[in-house]
C-alpha angles and dihedrals in degrees: 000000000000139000120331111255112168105068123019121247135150101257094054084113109042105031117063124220144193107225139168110246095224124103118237084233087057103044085052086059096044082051106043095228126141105147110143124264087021112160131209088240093062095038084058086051090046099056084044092051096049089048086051099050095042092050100046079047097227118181108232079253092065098044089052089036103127085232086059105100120194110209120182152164150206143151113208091017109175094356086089077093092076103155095041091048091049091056094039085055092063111098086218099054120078104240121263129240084260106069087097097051092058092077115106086235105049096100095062099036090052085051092050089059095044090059099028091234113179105186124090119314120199137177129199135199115180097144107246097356091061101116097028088061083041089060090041096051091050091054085049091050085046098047094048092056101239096117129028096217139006140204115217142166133093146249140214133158135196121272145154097259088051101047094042085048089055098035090052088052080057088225098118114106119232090214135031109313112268112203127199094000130133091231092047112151107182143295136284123231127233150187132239154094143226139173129179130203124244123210139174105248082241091060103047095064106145094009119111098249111200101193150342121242093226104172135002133166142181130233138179120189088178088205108133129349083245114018134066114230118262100240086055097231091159102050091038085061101044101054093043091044078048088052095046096050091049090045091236137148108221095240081058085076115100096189147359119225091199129217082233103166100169085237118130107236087036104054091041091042098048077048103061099038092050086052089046091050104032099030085193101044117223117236104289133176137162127252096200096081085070100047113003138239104310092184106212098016095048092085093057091034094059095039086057088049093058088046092066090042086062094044105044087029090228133127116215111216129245103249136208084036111141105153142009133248098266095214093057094014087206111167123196114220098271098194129059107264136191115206145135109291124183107147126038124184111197111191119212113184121174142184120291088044089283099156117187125189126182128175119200124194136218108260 
């Protein structure tokens, strides 16, 4: 977390980030990739997408396999290119190399040519729940049995358009992100991107398999296009839909990895529901201090989060808390810990009301 570097706006200085120190020219190097009208945010899915298909060790034929499904998520997607879409968008300038790149799915529809990948290809776009639906959506296909195996996650990168939106809704923080606590400003942005593979257990024999998705549910509480409603109807639904797919009892979750965004409404409202649902609240805490709210990507980010923590059977603590709400006096675990893990709720709650939860499970 620390000032923006890699493109100039006004607020390099007075809001912090959390970017990744490579330049788009030299990702495009590392990658290999020249094609015209590429973005940074596809260039952060790419390098993902290449880590995901070596480790889960797939031949080219599987990753073009029509039961091979891609899905995948963004938020801002090819409008990272802020300055390049305002001027295409004048009626007396020629358009740039770039027109086709400003469409939610060109990420994904730029990483299905690359591989050749012939299965479904999906994008989503639920605001702050994107990749975590994304991840949702590949278990169902799974599930269902119309694909064998599915790629899933989601990208964003930093950009302008990004920054000046949130900045406009007045929920950026000035300092480090402070979650859960009773002086939260706001939250930081960030940059990144993370996709999982998804395998039938008969077709990951041999293969180190990290977890198993074993629940995940959907809720809309349809309150406010950017705020969640006070009661937390949304993400109330959402966690105990999550249990019931995964047949488990509340008091059955380990940890929550929390939505946390630092905001006002969301850090008072994931309260509330977890104390209406848990009653006695598992030990919680918020990724995003530490590296901030990466919109679209968050979702995949943090699932891959509480898988480590179910590998390595560790809990990473919420940092910058100093003191509770005093209306819920929640507290998210503050020091490193090594414990016995076996079931992991992550929260991803965007904008609209739309609420994700998805609970993984030690392999």
């Amino acid at each position: 977390m620390g000032r923006l570097e890699m493109f100039p706006s006004k607020f390099s200085d007075t809001l912090p980030v959390a970017e990744i120190k490579i330049s788009t020219e030299a990702l495009k190097e590392k990658l290999n990739a020249f094609e015209p009208g590429i973005t940074r945010t596809t260039l952060l899915a790419l390098h993902a997408i290449k880590e995901t298909i070596a480790d889960s060790r797939l031949t080219n034929e599987q990753v073009s396999s029509f039961d091979t499904a891609l899905i995948g998520a963004s938020t801002v997607g090819g409008m990272c290119l802020t300055d390049e879409m305002q001027r295409d968008a004048q009626k007396d300038t020629p358009g740039s190399e770039y027109l086709a790149s400003y469409d939610c799915a060109s990420t994904y529809m730029y990483l299905q040519k690359r591989y050749s990948m012939n299965g479904p290809v999906n994008t989503i776009h639920t605001a702050c729940s994107s990749s975590a639906n994304a991840i949702m959506f590949g278990a169902r296909l799974i599930r269902s049995g119309k694909v064998r195996r599915a790629i899933v996650g989601g990208v964003d990168s930093l950009a302008k358009f990004t920054i000046n939106g949130f900045n406009s809704l007045h929920i950026l923080s000035p300092d480090l992100c402070t979650p859960f606590d009773e002086e939260r400003k706001g939250l930081n942005l960030g940059e990144g991107a993370a996709f999982l593979m998804l395998e039938r257990e008969e077709d990951a024999t041999g293969k180190k398999i990290y977890a198993s998705i074993s629940g995940y549910a959907n809720a809309n509480d349809a309150y406010h296009p950017s705020s969640l409603s006070d009661e937390g109807i949304g993400p109330y639904k959402a966690m105990s839909d999550a249990l019931v797919s995964a047949k488990l009892d509340p008091a059955q979750i380990d940890f929550i990895n929390a939505h946390g965004t630092g905001t006002e409404n969301n850090d008072k409202v994931e309260s509330i529901a977890m104390l209406r649902l848990f009653g006695k609240v598992p030990a919680f805490a918020s990724t995003k201090a530490n590296i901030g709210h990466t919109l679209g990507a968050s979702g995949a980010i943090e699932a891959l989060y509480c898988i480590l923590n179910l590998v390595e059977q560790e809990l990473y603590p919420g940092i910058n808390f100093k003191n509770p709400v005093p209306e819920t006096g929640l507290q998210p675990i503050q020091v490193y810990q090594k414990t016995a893990l076996t079931h992991i709720m992550s929260n991803s709650f965007g904008f609209g009301g739309n609420c994700t939860s998805l609970i993984f499970s030690k392999a």
